[in-house]
N, CA, C and O atoms as CSV, one atom per row, in Angstrom:
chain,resi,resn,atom,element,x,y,z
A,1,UNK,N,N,-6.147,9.567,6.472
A,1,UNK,CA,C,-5.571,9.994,5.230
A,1,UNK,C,C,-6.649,9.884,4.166
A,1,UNK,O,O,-6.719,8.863,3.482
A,2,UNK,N,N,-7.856,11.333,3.929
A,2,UNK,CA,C,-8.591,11.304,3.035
A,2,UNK,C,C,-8.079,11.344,2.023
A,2,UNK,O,O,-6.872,11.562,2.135
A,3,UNK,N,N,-8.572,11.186,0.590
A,3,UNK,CA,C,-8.271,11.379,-0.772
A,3,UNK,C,C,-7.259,10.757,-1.586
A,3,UNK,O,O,-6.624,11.341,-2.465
A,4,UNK,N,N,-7.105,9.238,-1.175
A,4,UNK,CA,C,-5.756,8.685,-1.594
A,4,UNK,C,C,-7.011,7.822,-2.274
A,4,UNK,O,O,-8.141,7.602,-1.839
A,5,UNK,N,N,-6.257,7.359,-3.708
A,5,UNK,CA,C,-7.054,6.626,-4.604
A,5,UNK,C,C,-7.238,5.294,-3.931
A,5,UNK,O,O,-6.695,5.209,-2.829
A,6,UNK,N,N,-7.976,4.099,-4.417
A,6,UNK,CA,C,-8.004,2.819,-3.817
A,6,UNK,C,C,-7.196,2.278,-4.340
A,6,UNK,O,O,-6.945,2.613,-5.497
A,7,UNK,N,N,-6.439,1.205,-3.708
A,7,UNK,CA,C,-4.677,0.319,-3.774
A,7,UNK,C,C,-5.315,-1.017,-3.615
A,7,UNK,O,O,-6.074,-1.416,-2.732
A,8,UNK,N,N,-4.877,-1.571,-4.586
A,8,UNK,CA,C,-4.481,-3.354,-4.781
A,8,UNK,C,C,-3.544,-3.587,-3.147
A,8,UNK,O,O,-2.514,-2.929,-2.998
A,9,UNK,N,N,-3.932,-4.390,-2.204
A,9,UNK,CA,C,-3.086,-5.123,-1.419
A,9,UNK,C,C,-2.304,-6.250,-2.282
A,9,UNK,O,O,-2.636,-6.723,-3.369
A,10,UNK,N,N,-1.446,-6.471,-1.680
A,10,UNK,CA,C,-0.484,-7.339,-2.441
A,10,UNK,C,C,-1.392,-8.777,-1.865
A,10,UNK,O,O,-2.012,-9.493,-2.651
A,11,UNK,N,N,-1.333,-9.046,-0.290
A,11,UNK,CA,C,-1.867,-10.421,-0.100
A,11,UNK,C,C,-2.768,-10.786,-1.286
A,11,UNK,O,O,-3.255,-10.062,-2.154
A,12,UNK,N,N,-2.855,-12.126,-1.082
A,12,UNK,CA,C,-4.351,-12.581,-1.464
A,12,UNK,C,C,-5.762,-12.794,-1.028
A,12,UNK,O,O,-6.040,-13.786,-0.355
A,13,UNK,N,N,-6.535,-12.052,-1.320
A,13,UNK,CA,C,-8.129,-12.169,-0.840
A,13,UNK,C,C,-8.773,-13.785,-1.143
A,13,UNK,O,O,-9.313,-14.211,-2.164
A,14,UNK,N,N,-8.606,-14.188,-0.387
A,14,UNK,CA,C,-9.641,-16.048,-0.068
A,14,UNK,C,C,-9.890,-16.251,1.213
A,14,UNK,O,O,-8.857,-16.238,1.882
A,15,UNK,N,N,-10.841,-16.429,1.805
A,15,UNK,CA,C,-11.545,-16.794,2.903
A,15,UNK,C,C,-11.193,-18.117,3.068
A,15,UNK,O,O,-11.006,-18.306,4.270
A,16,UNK,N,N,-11.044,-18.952,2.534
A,16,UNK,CA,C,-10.587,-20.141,2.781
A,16,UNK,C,C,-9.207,-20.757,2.722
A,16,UNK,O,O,-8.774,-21.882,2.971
A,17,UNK,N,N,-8.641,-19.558,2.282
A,17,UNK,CA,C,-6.545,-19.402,2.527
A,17,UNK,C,C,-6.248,-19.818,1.450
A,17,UNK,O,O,-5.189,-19.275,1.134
A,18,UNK,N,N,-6.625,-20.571,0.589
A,18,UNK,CA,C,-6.296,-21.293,-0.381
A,18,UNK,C,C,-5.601,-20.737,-1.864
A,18,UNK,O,O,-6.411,-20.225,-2.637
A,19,UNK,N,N,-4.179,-20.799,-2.311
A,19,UNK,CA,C,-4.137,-19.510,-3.106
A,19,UNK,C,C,-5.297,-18.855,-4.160
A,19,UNK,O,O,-6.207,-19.558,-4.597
A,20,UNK,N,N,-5.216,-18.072,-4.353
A,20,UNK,CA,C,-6.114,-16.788,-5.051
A,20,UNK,C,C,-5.811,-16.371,-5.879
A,20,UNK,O,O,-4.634,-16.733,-5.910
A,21,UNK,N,N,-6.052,-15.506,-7.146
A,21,UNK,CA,C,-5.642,-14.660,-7.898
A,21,UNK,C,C,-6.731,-13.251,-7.759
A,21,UNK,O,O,-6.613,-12.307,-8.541
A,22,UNK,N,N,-7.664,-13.266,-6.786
A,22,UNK,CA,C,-8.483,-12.375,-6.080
A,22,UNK,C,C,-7.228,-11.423,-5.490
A,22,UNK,O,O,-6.054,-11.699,-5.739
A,23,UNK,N,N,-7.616,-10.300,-4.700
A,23,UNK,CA,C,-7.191,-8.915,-4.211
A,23,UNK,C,C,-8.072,-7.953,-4.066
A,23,UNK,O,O,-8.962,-7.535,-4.806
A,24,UNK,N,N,-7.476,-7.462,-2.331
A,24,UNK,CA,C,-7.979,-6.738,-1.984
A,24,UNK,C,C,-8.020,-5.470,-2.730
A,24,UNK,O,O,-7.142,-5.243,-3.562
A,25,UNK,N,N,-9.194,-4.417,-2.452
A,25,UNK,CA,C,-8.659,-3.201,-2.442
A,25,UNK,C,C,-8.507,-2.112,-0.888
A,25,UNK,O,O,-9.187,-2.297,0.121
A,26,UNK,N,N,-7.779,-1.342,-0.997
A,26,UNK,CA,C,-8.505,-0.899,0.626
A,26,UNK,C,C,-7.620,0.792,0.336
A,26,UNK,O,O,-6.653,1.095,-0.363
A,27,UNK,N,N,-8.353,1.443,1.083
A,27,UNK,CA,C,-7.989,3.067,1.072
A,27,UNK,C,C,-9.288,3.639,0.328
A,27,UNK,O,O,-10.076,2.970,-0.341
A,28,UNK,N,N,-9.330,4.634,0.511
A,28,UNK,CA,C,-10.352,5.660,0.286
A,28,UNK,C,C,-10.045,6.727,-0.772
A,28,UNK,O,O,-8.947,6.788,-1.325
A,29,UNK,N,N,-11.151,7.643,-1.055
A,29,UNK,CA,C,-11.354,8.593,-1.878
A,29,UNK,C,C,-12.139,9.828,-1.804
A,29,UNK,O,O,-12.633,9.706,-0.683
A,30,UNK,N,N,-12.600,11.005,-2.299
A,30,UNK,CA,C,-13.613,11.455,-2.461
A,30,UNK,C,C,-15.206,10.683,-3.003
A,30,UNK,O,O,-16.350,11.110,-2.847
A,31,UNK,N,N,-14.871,9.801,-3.471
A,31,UNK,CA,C,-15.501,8.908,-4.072
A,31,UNK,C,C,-16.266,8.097,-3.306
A,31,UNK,O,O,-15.732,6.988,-3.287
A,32,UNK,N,N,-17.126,8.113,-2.753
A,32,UNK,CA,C,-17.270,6.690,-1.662
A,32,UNK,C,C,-17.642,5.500,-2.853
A,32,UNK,O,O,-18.102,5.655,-3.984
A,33,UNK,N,N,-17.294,4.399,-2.207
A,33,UNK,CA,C,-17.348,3.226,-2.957
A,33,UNK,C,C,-18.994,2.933,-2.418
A,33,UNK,O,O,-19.547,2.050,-3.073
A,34,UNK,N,N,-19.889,3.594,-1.252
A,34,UNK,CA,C,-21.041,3.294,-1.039
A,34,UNK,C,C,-21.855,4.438,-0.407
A,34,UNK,O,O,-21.909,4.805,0.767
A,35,UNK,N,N,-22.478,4.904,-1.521
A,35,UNK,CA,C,-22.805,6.269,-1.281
A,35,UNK,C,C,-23.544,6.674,-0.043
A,35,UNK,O,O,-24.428,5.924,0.371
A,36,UNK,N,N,-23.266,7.799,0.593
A,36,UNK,CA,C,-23.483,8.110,1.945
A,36,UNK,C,C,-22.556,7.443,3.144
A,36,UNK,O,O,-22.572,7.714,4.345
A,37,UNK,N,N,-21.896,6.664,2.563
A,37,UNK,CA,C,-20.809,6.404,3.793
A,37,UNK,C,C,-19.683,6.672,4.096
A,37,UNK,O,O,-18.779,6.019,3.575
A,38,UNK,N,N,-19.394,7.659,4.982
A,38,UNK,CA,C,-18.215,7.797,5.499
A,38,UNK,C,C,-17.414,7.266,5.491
A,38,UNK,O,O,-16.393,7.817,5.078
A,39,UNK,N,N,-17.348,5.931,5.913
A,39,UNK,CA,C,-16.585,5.018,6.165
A,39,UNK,C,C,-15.329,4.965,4.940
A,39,UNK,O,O,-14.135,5.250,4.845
A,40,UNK,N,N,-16.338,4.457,4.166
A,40,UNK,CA,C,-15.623,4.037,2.554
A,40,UNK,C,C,-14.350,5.565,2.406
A,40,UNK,O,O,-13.238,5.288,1.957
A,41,UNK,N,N,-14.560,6.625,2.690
A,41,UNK,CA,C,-13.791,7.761,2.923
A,41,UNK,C,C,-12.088,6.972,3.164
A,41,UNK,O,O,-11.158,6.890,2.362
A,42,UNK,N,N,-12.212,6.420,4.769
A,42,UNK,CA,C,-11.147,6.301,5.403
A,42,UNK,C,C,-10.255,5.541,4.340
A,42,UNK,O,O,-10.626,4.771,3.454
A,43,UNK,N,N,-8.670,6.066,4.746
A,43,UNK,CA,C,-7.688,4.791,4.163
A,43,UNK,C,C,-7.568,3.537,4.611
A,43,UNK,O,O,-7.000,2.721,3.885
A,44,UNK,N,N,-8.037,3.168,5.794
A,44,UNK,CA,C,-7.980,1.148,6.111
A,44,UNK,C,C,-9.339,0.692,5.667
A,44,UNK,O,O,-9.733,-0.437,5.962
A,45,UNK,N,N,-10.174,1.646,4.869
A,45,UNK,CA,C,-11.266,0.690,4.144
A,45,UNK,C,C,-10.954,-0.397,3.437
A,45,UNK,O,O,-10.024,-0.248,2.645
A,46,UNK,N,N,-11.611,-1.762,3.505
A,46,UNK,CA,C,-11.460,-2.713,2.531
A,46,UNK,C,C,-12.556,-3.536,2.436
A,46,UNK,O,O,-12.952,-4.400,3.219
A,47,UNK,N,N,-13.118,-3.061,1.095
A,47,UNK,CA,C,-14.177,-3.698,0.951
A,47,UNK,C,C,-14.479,-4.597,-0.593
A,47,UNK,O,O,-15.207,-5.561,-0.835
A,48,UNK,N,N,-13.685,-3.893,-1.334
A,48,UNK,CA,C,-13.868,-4.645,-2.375
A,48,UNK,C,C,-12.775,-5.535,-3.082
A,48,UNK,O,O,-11.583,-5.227,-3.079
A,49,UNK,N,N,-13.030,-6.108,-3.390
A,49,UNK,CA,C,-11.903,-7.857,-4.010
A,49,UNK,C,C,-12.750,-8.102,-5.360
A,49,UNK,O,O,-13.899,-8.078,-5.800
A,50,UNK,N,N,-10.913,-8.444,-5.859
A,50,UNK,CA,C,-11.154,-9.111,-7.417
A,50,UNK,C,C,-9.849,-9.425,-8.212
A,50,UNK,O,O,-8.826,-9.673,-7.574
A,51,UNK,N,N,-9.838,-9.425,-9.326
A,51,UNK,CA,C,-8.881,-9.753,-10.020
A,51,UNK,C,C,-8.247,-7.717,-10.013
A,51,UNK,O,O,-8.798,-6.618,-10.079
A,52,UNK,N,N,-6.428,-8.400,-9.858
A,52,UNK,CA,C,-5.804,-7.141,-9.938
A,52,UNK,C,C,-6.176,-6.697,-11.715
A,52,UNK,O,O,-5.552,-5.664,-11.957
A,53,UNK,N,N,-6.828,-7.077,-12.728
A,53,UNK,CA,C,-6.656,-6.788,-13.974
A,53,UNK,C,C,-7.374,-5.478,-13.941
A,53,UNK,O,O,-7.176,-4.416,-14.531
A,54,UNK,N,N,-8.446,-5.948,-12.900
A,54,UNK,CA,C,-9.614,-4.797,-12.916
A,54,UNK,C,C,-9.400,-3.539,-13.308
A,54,UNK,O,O,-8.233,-3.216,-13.088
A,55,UNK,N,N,-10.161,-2.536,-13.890
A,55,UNK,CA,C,-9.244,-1.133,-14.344
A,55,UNK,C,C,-10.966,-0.221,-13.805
A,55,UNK,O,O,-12.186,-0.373,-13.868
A,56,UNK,N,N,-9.953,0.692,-13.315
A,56,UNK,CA,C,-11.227,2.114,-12.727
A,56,UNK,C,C,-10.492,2.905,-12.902
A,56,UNK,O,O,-9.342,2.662,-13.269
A,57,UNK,N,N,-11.088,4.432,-12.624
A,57,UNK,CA,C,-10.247,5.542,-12.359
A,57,UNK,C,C,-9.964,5.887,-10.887
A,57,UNK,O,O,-9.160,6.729,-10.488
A,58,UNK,N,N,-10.544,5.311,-10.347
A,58,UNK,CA,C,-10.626,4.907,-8.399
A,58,UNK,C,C,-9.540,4.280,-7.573
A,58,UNK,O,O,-9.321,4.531,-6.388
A,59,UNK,N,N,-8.628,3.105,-8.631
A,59,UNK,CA,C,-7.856,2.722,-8.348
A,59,UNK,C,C,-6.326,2.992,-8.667
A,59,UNK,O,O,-6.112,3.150,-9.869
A,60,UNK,N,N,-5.190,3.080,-7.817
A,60,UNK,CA,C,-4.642,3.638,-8.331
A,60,UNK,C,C,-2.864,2.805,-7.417
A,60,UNK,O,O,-2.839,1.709,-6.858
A,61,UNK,N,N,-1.878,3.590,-7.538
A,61,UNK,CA,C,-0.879,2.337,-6.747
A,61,UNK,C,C,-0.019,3.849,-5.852
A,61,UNK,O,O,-0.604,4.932,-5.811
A,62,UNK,N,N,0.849,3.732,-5.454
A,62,UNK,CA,C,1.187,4.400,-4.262
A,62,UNK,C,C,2.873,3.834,-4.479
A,62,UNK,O,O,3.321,2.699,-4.313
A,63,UNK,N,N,3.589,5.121,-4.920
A,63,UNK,CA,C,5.164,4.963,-5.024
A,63,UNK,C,C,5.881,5.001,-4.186
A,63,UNK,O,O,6.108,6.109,-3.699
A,64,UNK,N,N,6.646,3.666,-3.570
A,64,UNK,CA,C,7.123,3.650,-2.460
A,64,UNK,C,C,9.376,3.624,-2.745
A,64,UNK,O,O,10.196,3.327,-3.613
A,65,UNK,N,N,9.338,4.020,-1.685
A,65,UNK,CA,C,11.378,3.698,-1.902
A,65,UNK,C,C,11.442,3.061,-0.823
A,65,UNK,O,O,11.023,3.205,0.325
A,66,UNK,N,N,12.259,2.061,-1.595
A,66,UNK,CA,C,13.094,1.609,-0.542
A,66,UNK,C,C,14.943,1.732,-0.788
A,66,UNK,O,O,15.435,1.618,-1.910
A,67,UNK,N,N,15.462,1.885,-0.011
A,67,UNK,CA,C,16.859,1.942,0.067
A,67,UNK,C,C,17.621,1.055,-0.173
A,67,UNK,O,O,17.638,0.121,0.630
A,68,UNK,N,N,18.466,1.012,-1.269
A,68,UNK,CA,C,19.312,0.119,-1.678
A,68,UNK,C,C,20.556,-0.410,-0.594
A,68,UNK,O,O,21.409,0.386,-0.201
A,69,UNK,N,N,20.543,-1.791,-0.187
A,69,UNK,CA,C,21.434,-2.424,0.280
A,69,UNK,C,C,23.184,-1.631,1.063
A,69,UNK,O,O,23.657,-1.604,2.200
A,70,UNK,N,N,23.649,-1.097,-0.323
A,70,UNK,CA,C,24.374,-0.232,-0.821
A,70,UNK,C,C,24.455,1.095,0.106
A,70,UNK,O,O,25.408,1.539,0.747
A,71,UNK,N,N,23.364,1.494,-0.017
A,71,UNK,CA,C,22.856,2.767,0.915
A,71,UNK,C,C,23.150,2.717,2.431
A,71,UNK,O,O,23.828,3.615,2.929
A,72,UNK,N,N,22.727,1.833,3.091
A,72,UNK,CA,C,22.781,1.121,4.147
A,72,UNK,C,C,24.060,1.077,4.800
A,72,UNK,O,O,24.263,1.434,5.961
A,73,UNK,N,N,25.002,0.574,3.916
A,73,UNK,CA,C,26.255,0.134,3.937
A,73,UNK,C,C,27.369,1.293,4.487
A,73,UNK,O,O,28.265,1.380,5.327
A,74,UNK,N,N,26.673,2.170,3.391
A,74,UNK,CA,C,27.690,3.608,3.893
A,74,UNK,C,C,26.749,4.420,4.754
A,74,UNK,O,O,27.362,5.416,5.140
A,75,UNK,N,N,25.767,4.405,5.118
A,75,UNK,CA,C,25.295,4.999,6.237
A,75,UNK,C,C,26.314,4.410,7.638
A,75,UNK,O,O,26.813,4.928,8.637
A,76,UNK,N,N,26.272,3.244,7.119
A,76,UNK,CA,C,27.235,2.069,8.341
A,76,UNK,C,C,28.262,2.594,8.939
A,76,UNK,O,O,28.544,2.839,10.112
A,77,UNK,N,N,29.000,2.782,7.487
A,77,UNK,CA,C,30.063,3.268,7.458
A,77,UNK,C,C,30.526,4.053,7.959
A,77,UNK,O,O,31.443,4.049,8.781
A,78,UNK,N,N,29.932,4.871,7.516
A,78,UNK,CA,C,30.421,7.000,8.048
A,78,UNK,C,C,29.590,6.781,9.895
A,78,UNK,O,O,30.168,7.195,10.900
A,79,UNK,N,N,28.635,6.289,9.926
A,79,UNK,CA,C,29.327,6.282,11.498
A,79,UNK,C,C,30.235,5.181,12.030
A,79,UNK,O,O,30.774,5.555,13.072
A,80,UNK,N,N,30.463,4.378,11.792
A,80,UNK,CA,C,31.889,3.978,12.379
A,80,UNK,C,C,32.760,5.035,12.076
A,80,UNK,O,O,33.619,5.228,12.936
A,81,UNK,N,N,32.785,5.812,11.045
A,81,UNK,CA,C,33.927,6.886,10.796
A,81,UNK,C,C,33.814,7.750,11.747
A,81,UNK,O,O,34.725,8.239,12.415
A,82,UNK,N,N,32.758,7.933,11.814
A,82,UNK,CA,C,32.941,9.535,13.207
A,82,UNK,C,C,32.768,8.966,14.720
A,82,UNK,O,O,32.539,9.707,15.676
A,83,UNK,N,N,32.900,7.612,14.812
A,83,UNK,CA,C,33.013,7.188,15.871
A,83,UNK,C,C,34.138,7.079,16.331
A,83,UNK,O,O,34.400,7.425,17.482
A,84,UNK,N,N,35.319,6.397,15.218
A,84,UNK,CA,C,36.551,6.248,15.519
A,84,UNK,C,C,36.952,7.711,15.591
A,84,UNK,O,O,37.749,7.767,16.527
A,85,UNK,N,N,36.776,9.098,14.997
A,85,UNK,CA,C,36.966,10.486,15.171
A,85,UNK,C,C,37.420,10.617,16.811
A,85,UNK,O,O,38.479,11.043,17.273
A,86,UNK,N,N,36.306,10.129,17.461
A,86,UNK,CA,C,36.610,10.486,18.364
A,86,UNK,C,C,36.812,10.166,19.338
A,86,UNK,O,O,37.183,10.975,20.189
């Protein structure tokens, strides 16, 4: 997945486990983060760590859904409904 900006991981970046206020970044761009390398391209790149305050135009966040509880519930639902149908 070329061309997706670079994303803050949520974990914490410490080599020694210890909590952090460090963070990863990892995913790729047109941009390489090290010029001439491919690599830096790919989305499971992770190479650079720091404070999430950090600000680039490189970095960027990725809108995710998740399904409300609620949602779930009546998915549940309506098949038990067309189960008992029939």
């Amino acid at each position: 997945m070329m061309g997706n900006v670079w994303e803050w991981m949520e974990s914490p970046h410490n080599s020694s486990y210890f909590p952090s206020a460090n963070r990863r970044r990892r995913g790729g761009s047109y941009y390489p983060y090290v010029p001439n390398d491919a690599l830096s391209l790919s989305s499971s790149y992770s190479s650079y760590y720091g404070s999430p305050d950090d600000e680039t135009f490189l970095a960027g966040f990725r809108v995710a859904s998740v399904p409300e509880p609620a949602t779930l519930l009546l998915f549940g639902l309506g098949g038990l409904m067309l189960r008992r149908k029939r």
